[in-house]
C-alpha positions in Angstrom: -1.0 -4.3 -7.0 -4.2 -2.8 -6.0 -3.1 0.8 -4.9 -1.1 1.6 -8.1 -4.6 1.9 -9.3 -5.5 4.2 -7.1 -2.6 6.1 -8.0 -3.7 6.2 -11.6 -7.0 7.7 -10.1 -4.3 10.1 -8.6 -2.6 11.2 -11.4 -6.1 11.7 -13.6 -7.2 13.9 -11.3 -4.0 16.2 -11.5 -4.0 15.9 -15.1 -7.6 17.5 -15.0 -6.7 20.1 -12.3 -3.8 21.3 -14.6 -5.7 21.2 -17.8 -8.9 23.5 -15.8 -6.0 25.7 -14.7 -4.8 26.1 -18.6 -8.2 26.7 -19.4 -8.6 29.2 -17.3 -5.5 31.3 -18.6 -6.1 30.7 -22.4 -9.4 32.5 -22.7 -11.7 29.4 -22.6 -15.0 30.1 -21.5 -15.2 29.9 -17.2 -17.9 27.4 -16.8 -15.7 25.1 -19.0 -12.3 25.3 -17.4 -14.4 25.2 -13.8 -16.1 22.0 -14.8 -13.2 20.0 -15.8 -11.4 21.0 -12.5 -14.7 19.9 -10.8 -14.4 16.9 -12.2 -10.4 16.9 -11.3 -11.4 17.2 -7.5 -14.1 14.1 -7.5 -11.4 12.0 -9.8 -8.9 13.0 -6.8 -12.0 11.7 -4.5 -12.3 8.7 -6.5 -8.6 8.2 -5.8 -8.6 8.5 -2.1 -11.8 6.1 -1.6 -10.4 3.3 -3.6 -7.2 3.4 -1.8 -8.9 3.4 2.0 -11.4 0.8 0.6 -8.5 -1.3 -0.8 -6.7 -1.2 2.0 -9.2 -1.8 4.1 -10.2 -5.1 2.1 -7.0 -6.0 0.6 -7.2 -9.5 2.4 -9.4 -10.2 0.5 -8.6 -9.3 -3.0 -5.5 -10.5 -2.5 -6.7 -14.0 -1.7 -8.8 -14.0 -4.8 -7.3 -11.9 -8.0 -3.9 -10.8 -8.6 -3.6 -8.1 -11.4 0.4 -8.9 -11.9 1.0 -10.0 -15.2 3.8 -12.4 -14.6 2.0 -14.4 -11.5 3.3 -17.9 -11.7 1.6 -20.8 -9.9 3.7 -22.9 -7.9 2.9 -25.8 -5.7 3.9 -25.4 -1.9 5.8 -28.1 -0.6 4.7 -28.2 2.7 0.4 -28.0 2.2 0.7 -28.9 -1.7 -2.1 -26.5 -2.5 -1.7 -23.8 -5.6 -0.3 -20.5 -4.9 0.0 -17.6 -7.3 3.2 -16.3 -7.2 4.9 -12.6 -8.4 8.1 -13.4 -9.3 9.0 -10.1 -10.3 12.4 -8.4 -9.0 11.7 -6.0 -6.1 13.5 -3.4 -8.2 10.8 -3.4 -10.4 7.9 -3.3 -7.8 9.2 -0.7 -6.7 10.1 1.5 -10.3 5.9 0.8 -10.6 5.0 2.3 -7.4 7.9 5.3 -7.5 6.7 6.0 -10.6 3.4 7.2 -10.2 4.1 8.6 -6.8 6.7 11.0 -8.6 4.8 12.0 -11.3 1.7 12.9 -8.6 3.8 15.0 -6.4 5.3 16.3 -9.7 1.9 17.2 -10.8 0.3 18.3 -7.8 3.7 20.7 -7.2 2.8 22.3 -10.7 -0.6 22.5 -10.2 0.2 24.2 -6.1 2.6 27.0 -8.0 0.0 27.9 -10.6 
């Protein structure tokens, strides 16, 4: 669950990227439209570290907080301890990880042709 947030770091930074590029076309003053893309590049940054450091450290988040909303706690039969549980269809893991992937490479192909 961790790296979709990175991938909302992702598609913020695009967002700001485009929007600096629009800026740049409509007349706004050029410090302005340079700044926000600035500030596109480090939200892109921000992006990238959270994702290495997640993954790098996903043991342990993942043994301590779970961000998915319908986590169920089940007993296991075998040890009898607690477990959270996702029981979510693995269609719809994957609609929330397709989606924001799409809409990045979406993005950054707009933002590429500009």
């Amino acid at each position: 669950m961790a790296r979709k947030d990175s991938l909302t770091w992702f598609m913020m930074g695009i967002a700001q990227l485009l929007i600096g590029e629009a800026l740049l076309d409509s007349g706004t003053p050029e410090l302005m439209a340079q700044l926000i893309q600035l500030t596109g590049g480090g939200t892109i940054a921000l992006g990238i570290y959270f994702l290495l450091f997640i993954a790098r450290h996903e043991d342990e988040f993942s043994k301590v907080y779970s961000k998915a909303e319908k986590t169920v706690m089940v007993t296991n039969p075998g040890s009898g301890k607690k477990e959270l549980v996702d029981d979510s269809p693995g269609a719809i893991k994957a609609a929330w990880y397709a989606v924001p992937v799409g809409m990045t490479f979406i993005g950054l192909l707009a933002w590429l042709v500009s």
